[in-house]
gemmi code that builds the backbone of each chain (N, CA, C; Angstrom):
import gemmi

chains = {
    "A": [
        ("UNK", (-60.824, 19.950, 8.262), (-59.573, 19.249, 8.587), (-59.183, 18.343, 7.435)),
        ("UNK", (-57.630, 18.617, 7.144), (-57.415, 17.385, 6.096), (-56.827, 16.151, 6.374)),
        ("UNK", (-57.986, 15.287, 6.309), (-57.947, 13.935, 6.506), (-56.547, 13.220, 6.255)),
        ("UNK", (-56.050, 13.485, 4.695), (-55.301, 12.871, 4.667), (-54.103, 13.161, 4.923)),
        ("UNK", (-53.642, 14.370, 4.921), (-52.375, 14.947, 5.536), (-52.379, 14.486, 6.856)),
        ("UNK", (-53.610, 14.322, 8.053), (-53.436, 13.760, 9.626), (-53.206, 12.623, 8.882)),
        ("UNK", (-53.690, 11.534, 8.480), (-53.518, 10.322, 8.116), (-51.662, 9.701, 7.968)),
        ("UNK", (-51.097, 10.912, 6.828), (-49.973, 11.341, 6.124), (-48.918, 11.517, 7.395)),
        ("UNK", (-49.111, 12.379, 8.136), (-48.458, 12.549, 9.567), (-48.374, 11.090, 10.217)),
        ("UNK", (-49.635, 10.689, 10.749), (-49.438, 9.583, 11.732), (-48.917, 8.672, 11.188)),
        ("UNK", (-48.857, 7.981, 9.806), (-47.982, 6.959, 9.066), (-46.444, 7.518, 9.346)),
        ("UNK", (-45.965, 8.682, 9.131), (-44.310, 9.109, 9.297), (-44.509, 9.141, 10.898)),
        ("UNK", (-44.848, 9.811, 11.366), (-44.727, 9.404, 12.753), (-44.164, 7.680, 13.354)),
        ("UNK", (-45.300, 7.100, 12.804), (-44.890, 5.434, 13.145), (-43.900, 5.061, 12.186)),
        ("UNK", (-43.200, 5.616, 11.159), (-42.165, 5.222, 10.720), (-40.670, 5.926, 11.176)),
        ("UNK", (-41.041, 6.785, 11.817), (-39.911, 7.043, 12.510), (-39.558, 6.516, 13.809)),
        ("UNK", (-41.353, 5.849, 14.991), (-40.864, 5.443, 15.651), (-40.428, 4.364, 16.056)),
        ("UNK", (-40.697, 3.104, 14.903), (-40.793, 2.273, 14.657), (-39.014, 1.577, 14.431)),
        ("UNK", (-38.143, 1.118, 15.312), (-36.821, 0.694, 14.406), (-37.174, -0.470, 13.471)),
        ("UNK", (-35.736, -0.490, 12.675), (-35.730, -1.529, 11.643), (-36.648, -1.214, 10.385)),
        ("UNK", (-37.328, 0.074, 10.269), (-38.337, 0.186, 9.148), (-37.207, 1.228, 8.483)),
        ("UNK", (-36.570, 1.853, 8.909), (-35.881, 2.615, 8.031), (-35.429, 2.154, 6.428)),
        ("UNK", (-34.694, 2.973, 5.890), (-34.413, 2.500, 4.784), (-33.260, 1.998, 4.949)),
        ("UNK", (-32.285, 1.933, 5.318), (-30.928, 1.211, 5.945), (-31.448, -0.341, 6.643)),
        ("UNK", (-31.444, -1.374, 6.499), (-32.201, -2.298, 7.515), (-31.500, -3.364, 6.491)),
        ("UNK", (-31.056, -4.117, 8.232), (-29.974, -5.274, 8.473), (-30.988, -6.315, 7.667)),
        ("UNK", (-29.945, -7.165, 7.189), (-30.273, -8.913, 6.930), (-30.202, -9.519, 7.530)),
        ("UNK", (-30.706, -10.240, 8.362), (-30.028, -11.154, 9.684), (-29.613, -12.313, 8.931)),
        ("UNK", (-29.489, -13.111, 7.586), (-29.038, -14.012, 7.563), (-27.485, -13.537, 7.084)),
        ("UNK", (-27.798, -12.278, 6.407), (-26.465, -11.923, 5.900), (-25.697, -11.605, 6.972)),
        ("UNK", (-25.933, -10.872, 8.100), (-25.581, -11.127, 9.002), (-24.734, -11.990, 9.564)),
        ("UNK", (-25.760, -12.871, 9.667), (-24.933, -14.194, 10.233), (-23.531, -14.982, 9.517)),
        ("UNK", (-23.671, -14.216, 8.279), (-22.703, -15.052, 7.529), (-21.144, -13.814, 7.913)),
        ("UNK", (-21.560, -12.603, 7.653), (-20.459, -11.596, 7.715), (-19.977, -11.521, 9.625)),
        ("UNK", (-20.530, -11.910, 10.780), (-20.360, -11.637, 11.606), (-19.252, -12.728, 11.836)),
        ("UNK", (-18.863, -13.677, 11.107), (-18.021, -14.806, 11.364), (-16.673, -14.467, 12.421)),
        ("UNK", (-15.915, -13.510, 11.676), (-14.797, -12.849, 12.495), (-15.454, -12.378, 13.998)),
        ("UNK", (-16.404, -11.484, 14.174), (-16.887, -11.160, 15.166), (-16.984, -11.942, 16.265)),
        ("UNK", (-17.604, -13.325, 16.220), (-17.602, -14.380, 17.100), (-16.411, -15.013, 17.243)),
        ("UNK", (-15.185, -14.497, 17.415), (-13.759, -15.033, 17.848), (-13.825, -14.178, 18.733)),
        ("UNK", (-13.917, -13.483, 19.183), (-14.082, -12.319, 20.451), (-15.444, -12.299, 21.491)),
        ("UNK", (-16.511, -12.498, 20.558), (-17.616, -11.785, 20.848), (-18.880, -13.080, 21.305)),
        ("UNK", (-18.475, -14.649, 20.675), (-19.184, -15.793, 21.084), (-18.126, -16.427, 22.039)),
        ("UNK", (-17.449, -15.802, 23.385), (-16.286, -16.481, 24.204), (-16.761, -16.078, 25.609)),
        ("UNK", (-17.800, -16.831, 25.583), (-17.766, -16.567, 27.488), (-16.809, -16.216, 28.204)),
        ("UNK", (-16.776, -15.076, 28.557), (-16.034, -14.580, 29.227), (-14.726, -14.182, 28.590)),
        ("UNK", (-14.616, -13.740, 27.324), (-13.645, -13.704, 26.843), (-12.703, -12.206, 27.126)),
        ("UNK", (-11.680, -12.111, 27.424), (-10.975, -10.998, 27.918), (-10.283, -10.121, 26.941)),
        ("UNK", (-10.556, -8.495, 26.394), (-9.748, -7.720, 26.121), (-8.462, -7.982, 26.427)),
        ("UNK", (-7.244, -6.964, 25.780), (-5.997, -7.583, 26.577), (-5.559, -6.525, 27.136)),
        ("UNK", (-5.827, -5.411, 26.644), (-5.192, -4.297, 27.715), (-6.250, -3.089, 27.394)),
        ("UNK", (-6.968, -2.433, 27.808), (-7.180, -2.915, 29.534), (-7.935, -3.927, 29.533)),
        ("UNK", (-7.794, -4.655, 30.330), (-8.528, -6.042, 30.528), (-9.587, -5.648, 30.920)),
        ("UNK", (-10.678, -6.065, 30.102), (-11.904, -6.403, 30.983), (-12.683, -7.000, 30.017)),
        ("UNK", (-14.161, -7.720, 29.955), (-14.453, -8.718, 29.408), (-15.231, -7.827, 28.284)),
        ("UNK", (-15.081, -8.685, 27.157), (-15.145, -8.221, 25.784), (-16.943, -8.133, 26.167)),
        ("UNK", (-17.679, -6.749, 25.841), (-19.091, -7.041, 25.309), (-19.999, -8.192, 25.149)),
        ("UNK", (-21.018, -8.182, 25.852), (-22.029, -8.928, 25.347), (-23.355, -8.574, 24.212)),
        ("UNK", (-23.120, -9.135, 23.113), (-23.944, -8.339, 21.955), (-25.244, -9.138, 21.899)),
        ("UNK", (-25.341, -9.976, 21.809), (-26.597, -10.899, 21.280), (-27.784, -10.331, 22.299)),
        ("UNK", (-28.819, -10.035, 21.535), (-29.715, -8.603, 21.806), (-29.612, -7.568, 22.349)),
        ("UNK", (-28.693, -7.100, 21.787), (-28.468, -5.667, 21.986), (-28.999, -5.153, 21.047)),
        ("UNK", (-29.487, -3.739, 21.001), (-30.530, -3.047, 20.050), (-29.822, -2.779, 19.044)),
        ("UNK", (-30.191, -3.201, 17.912), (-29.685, -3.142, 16.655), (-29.158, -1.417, 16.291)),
        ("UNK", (-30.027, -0.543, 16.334), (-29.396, 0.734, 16.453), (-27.889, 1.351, 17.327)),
        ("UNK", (-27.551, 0.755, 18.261), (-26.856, 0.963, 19.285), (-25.650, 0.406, 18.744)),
        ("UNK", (-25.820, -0.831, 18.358), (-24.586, -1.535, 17.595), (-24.444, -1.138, 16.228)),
        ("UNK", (-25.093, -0.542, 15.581), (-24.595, 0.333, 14.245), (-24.243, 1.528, 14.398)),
        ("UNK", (-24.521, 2.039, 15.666), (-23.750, 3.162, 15.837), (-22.393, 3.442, 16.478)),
        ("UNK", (-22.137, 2.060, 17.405), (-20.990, 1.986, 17.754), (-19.712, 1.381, 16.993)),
        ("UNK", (-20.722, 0.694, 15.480), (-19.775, 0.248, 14.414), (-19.513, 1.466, 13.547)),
        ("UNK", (-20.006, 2.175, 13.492), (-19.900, 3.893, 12.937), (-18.983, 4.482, 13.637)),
        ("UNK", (-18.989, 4.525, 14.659), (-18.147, 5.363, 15.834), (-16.801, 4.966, 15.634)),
        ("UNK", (-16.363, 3.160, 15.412), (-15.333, 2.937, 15.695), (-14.532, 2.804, 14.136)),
        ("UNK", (-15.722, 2.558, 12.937), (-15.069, 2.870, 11.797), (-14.614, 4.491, 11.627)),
        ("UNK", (-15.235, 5.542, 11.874), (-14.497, 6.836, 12.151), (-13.502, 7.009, 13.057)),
        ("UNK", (-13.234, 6.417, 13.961), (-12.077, 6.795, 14.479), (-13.457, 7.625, 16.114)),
        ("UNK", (-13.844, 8.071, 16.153), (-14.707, 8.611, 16.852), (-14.780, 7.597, 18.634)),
        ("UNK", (-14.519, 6.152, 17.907), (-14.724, 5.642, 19.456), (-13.510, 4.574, 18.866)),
        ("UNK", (-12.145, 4.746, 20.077), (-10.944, 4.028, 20.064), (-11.373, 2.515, 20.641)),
        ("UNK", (-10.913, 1.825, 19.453), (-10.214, 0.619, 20.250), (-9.572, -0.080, 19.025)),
        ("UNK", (-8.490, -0.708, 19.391), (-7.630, -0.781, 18.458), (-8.243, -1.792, 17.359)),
        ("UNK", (-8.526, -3.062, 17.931), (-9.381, -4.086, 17.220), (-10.116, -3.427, 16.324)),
        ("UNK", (-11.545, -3.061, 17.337), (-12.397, -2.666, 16.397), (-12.162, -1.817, 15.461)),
        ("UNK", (-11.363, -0.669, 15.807), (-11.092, 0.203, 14.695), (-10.861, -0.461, 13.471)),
        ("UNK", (-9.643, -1.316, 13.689), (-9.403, -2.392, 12.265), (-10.732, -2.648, 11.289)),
        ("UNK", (-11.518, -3.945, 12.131), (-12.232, -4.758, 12.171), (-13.242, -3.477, 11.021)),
        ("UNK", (-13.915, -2.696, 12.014), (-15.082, -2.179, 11.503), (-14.307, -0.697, 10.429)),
        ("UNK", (-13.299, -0.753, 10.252), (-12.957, -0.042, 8.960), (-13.140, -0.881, 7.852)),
        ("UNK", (-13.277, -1.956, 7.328), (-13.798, -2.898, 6.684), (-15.175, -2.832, 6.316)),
        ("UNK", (-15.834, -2.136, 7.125), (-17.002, -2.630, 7.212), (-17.992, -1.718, 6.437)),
        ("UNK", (-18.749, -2.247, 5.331), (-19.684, -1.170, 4.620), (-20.978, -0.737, 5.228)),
        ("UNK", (-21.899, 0.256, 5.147), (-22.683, 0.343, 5.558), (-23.786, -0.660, 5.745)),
        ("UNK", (-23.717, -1.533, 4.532), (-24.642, -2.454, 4.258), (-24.407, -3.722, 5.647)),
        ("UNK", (-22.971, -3.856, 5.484), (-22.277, -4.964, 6.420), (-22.660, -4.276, 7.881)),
        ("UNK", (-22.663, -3.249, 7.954), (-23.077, -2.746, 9.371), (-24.599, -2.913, 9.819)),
        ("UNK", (-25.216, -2.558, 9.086), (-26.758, -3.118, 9.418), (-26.654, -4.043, 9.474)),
        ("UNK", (-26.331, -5.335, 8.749), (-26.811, -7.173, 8.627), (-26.368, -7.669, 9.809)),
        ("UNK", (-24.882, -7.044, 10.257), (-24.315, -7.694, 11.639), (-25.155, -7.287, 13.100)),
        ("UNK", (-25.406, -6.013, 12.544), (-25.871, -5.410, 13.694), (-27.379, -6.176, 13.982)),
        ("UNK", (-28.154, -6.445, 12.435), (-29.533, -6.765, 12.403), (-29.445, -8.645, 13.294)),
        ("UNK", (-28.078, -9.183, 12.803), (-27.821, -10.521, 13.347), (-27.463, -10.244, 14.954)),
        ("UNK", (-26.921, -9.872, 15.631), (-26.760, -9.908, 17.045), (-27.973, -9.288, 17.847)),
        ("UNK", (-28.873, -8.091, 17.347), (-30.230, -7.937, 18.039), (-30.946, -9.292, 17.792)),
        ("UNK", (-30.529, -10.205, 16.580), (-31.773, -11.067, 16.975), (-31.262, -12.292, 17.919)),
        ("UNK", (-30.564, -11.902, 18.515), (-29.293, -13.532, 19.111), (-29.842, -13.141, 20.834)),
        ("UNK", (-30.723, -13.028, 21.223), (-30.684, -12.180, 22.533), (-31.735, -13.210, 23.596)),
        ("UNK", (-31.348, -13.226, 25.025), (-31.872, -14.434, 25.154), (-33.021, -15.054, 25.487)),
        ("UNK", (-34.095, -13.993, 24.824), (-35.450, -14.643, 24.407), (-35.559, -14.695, 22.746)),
        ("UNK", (-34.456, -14.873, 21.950), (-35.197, -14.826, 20.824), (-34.375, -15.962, 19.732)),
        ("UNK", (-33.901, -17.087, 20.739), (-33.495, -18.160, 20.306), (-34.578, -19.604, 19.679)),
    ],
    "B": [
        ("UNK", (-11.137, -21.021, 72.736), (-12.876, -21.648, 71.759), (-13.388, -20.201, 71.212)),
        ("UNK", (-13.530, -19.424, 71.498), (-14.150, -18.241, 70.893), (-13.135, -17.731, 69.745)),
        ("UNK", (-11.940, -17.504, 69.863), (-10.883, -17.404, 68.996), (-10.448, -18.590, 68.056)),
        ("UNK", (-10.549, -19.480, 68.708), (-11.520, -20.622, 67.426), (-12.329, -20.507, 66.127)),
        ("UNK", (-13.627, -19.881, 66.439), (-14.735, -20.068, 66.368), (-14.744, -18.300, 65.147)),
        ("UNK", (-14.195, -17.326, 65.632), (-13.512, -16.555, 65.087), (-12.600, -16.483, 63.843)),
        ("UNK", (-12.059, -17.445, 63.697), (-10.872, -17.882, 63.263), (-11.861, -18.495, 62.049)),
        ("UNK", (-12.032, -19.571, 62.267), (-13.328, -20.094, 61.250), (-14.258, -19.172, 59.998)),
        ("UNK", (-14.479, -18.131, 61.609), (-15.738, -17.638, 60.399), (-15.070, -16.472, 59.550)),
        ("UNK", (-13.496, -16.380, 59.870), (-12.648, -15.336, 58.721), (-12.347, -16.270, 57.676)),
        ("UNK", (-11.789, -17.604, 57.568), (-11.918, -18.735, 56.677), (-12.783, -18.675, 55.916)),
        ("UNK", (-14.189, -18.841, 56.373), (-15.143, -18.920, 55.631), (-15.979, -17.467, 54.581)),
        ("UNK", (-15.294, -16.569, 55.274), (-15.835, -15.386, 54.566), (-14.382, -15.267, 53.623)),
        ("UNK", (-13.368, -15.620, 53.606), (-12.588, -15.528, 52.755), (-12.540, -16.992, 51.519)),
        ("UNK", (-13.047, -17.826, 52.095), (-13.277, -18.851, 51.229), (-14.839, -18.344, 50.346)),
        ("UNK", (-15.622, -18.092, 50.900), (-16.408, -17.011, 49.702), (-16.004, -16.466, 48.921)),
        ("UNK", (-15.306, -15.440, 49.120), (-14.891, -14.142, 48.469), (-14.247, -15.306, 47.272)),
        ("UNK", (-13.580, -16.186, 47.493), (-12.680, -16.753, 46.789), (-13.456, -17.121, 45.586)),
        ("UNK", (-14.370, -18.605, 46.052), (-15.691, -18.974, 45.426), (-16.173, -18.359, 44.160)),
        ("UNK", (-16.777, -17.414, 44.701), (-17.748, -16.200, 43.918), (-16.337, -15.392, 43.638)),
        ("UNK", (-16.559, -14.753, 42.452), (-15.752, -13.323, 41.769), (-16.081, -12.393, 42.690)),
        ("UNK", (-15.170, -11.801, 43.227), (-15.457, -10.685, 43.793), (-16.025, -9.339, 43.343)),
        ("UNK", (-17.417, -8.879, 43.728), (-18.218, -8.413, 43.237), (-17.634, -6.901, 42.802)),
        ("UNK", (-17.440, -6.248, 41.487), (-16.840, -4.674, 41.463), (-17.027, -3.750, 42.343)),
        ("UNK", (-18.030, -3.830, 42.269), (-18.700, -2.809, 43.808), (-20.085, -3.002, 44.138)),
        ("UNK", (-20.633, -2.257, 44.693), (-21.917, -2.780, 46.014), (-23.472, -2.482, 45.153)),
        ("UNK", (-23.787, -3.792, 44.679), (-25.327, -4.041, 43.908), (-26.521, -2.721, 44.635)),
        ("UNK", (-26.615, -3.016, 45.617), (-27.622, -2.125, 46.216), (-27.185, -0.275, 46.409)),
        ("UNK", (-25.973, -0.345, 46.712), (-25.940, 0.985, 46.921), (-25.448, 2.028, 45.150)),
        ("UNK", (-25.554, 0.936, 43.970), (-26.047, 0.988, 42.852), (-27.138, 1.164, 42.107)),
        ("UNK", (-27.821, 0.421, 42.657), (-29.648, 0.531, 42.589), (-30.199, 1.802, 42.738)),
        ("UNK", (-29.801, 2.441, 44.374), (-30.364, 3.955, 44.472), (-29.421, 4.772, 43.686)),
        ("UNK", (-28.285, 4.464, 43.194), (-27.423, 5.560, 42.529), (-27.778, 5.848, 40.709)),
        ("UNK", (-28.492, 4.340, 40.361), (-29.315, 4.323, 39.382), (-30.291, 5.195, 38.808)),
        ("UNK", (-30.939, 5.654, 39.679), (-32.110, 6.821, 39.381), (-32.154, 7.583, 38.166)),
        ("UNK", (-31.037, 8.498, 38.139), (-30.861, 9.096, 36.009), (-30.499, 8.284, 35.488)),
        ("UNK", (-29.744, 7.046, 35.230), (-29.497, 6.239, 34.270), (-30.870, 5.523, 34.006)),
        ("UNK", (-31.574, 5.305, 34.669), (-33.306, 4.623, 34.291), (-33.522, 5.382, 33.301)),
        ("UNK", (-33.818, 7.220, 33.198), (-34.509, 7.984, 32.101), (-34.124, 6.867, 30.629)),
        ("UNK", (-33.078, 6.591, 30.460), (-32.747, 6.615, 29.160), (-32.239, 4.726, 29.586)),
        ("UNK", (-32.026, 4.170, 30.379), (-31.638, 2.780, 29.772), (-32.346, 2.308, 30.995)),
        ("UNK", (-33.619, 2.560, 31.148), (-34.650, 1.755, 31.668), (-34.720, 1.295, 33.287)),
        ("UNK", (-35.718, 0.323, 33.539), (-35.879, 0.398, 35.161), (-35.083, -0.162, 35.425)),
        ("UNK", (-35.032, -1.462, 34.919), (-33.232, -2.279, 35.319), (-32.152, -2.997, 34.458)),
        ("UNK", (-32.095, -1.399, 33.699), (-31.284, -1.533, 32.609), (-31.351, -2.423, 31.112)),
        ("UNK", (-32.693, -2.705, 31.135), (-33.666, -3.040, 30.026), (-34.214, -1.981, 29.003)),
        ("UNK", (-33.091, -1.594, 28.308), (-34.052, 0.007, 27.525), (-35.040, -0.305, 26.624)),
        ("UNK", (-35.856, -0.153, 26.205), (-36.947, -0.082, 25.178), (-36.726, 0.822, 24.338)),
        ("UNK", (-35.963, 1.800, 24.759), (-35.654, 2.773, 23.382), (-34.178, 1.809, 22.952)),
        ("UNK", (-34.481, 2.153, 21.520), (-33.399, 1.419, 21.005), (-32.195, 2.130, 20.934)),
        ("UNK", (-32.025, 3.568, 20.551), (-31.101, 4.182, 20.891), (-30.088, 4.290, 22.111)),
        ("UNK", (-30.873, 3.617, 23.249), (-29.910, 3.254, 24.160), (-29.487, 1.707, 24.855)),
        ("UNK", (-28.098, 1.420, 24.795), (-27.676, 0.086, 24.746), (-29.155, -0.498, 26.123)),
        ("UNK", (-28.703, -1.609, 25.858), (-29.145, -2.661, 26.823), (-27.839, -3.245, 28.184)),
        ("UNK", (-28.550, -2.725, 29.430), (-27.386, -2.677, 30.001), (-27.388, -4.203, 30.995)),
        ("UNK", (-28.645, -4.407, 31.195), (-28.792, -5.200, 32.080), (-28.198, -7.034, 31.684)),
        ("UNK", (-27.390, -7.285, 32.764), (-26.727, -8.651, 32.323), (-25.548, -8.296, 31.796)),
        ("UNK", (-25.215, -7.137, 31.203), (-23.938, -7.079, 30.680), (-22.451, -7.208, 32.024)),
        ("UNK", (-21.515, -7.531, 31.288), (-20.038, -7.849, 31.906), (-20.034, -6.021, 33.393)),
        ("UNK", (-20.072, -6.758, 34.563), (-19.634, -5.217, 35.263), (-18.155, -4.276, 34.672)),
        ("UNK", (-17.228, -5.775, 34.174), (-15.783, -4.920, 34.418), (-15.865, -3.752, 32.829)),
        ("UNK", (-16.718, -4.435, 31.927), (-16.881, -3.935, 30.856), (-17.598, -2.823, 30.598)),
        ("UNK", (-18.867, -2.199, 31.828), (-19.730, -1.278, 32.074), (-18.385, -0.399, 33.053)),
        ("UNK", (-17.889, -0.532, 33.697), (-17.368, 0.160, 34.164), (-15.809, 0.695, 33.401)),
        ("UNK", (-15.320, 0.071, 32.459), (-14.743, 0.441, 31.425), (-14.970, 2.254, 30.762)),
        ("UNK", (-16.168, 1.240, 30.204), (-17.096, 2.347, 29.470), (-17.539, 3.549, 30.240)),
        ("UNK", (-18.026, 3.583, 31.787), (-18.167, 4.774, 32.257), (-16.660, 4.930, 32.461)),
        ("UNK", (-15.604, 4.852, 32.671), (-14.397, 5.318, 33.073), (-13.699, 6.123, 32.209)),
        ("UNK", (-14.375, 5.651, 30.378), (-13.878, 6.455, 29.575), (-14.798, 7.309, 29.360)),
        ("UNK", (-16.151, 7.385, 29.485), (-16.717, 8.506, 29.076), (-16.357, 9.749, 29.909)),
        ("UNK", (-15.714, 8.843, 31.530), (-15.373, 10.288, 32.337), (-14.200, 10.832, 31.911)),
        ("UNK", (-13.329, 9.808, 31.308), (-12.136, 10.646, 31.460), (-11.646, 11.200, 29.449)),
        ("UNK", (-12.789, 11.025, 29.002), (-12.724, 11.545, 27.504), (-12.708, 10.771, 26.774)),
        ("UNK", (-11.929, 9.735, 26.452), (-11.568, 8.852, 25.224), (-12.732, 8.324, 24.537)),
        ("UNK", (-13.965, 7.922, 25.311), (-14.975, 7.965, 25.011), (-16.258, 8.836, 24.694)),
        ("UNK", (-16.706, 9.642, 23.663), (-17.176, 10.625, 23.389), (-19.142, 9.884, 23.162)),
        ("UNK", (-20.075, 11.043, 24.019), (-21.436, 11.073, 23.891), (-21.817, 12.010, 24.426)),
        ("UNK", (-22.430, 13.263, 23.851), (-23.101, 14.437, 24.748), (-23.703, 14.127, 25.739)),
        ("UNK", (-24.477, 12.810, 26.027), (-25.045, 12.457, 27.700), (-24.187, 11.704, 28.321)),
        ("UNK", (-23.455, 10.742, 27.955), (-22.683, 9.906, 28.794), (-21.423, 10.746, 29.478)),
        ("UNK", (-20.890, 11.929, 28.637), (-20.053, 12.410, 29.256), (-20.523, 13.090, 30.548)),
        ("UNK", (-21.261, 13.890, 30.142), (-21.880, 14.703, 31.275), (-22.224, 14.060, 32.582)),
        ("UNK", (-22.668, 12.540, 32.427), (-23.600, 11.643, 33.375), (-22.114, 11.282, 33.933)),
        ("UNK", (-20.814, 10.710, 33.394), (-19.954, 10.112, 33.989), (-18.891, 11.187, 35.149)),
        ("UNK", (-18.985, 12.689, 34.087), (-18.272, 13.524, 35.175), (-18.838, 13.236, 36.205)),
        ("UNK", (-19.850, 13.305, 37.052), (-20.532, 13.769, 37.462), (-20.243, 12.012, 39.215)),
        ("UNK", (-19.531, 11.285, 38.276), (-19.242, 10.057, 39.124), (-18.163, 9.933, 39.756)),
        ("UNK", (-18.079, 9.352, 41.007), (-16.909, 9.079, 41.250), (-16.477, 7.419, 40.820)),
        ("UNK", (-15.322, 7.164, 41.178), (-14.772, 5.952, 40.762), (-15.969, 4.910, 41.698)),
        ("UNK", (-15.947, 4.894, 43.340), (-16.932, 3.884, 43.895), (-18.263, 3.941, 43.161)),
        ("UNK", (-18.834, 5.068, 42.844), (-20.348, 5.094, 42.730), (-20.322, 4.026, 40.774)),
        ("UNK", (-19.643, 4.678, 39.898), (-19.086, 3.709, 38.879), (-19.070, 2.413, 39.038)),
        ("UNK", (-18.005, 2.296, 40.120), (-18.246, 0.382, 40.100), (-19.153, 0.174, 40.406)),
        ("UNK", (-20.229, 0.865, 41.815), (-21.367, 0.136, 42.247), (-22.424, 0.049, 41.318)),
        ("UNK", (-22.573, 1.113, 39.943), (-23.539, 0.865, 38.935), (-23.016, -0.146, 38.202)),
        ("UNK", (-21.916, -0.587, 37.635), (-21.374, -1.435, 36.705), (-22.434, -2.670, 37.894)),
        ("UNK", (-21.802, -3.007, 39.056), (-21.818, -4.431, 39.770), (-23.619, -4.111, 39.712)),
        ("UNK", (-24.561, -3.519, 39.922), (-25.998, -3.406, 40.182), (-26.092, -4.007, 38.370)),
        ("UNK", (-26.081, -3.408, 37.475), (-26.403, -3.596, 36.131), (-26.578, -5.158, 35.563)),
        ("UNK", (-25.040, -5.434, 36.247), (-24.397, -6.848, 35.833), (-25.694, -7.731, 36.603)),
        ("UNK", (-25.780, -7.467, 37.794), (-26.546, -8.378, 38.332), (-27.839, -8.093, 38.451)),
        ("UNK", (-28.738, -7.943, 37.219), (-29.851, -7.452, 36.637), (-30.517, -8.606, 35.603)),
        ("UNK", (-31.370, -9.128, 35.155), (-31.995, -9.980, 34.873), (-31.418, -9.985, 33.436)),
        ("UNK", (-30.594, -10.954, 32.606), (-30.030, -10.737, 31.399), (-31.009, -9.911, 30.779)),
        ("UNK", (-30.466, -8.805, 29.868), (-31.262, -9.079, 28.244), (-30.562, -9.031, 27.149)),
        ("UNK", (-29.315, -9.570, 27.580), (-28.355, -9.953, 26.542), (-27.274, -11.003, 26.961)),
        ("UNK", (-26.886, -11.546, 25.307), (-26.143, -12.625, 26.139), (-25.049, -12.582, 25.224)),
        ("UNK", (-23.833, -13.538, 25.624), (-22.604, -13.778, 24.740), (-23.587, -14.647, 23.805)),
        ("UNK", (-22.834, -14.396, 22.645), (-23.653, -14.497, 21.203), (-22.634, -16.034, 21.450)),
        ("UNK", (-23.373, -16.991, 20.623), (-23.076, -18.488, 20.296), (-22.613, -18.582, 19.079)),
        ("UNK", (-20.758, -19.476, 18.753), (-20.339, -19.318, 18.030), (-21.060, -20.241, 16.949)),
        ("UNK", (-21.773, -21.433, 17.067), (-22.060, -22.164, 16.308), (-23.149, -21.338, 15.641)),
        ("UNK", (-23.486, -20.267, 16.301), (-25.104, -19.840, 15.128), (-24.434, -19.542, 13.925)),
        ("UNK", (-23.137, -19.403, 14.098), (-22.253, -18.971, 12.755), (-22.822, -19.819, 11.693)),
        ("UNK", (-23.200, -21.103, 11.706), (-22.678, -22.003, 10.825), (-24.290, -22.892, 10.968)),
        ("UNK", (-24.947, -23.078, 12.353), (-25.595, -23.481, 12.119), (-27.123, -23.126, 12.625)),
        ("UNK", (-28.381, -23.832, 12.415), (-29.809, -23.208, 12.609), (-29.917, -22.040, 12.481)),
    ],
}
model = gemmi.Model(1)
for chain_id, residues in chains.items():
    chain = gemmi.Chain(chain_id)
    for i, (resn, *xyz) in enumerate(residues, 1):
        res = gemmi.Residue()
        res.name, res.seqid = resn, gemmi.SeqId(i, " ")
        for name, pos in zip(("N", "CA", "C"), xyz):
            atom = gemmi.Atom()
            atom.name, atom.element = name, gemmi.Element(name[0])
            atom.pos, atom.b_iso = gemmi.Position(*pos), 0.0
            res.add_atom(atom)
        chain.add_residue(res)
    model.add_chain(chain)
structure = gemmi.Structure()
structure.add_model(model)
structure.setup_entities()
């Protein structure tokens, strides 16, 4: 048996199952600095969409993957909303991890 | 006196309703309708896989948004679509209202972290 090829496997294994190890991986301070716009919507208790109304997302720990993919979705055009579409057409890949890496860590055990 | 007494306790169940937000739809008969949404966003909407949001604590009117578009298209996911046909409008709200009222694991993000600690 070759040792190090099993060895070789189980390291990619845990790097795939592992988030945040990828090679794409948020800054949370940069983050915090680029998410500024974001928190006019998104730090408003209870803050309301305007049509259709209903209350804007709660992000702060939400899984960092989930929110870079829905900032993907809405910079393609792939998932409508008018805002975001704007908002996250702006947004570089790099800027998409850091924001995303800043609101998984905002969650409310990890204050 | 009984029509009284009657009278009162429609007051008071409407002075509730008032009180409290009126709930989207029915927490418990959400819970058992829950069952496939656990596979993938956990026992009470706490996922551990990261690939799927974190549902629990989130806004009901905003969960039920989101299933409303995955049923009716605008919203595109090879599982969510499939999972939302598959709903009617009551059973929708009653998962949105069960979710919402699920132990946070997320919260409205705080504007001051902008700036400070």
């Amino acid at each position: 048996m070759n040792c190090g090829r099993l060895i070789g496997g189980a390291a990619l294994a845990l790097a795939l199952l592992m988030p945040g190890t990828g090679a794409a991986q948020g800054d949370i301070e940069a983050g915090r600095a680029k998410a500024y716009t974001c928190l006019g919507c998104h730090a408003v208790e209870g803050y309301r969409n305007a049509y259709p109304s209903y209350r804007v997302p709660k992000l702060g720990g939400q899984h960092q993957s989930y929110i870079v993919s829905s900032l993907k979705a809405y910079k393609s055009g792939a998932r409508q909303h008018t805002t975001m579409q704007a908002l996250a057409s702006t947004l570089s890949e790099q800027d998409i991890q850091d924001i995303a890496a800043y609101f998984a860590s905002r969650g409310p055990e990890g204050q | 006196m009984k029509h009284c007494i009657q009278c009162l306790a429609a007051l008071l169940v409407l002075g509730a309703g008032l009180a409290h937000a009126q709930p989207i739809g029915d927490i418990e008969a959400g819970k058992a309708k829950s069952q496939s949404c656990a596979g993938c966003h956990g026992a009470e909407g706490a996922s551990d896989n990261p690939a799927f949001p974190m549902l629990a604590g989130q806004h009901a009117d905003y969960l039920l948004h989101a299933l409303q578009s995955y049923k009716n298209g605008n919203r595109q996911n090879a599982i969510m679509n499939g999972q939302a046909a598959a709903l009617s409008e009551q059973d929708m709200r009653d998962l949105a209202a069960y979710y919402a009222a699920q132990d946070a694991a997320i919260q409205t993000l705080e504007r001051r972290s902008a700036n400070s600690d």
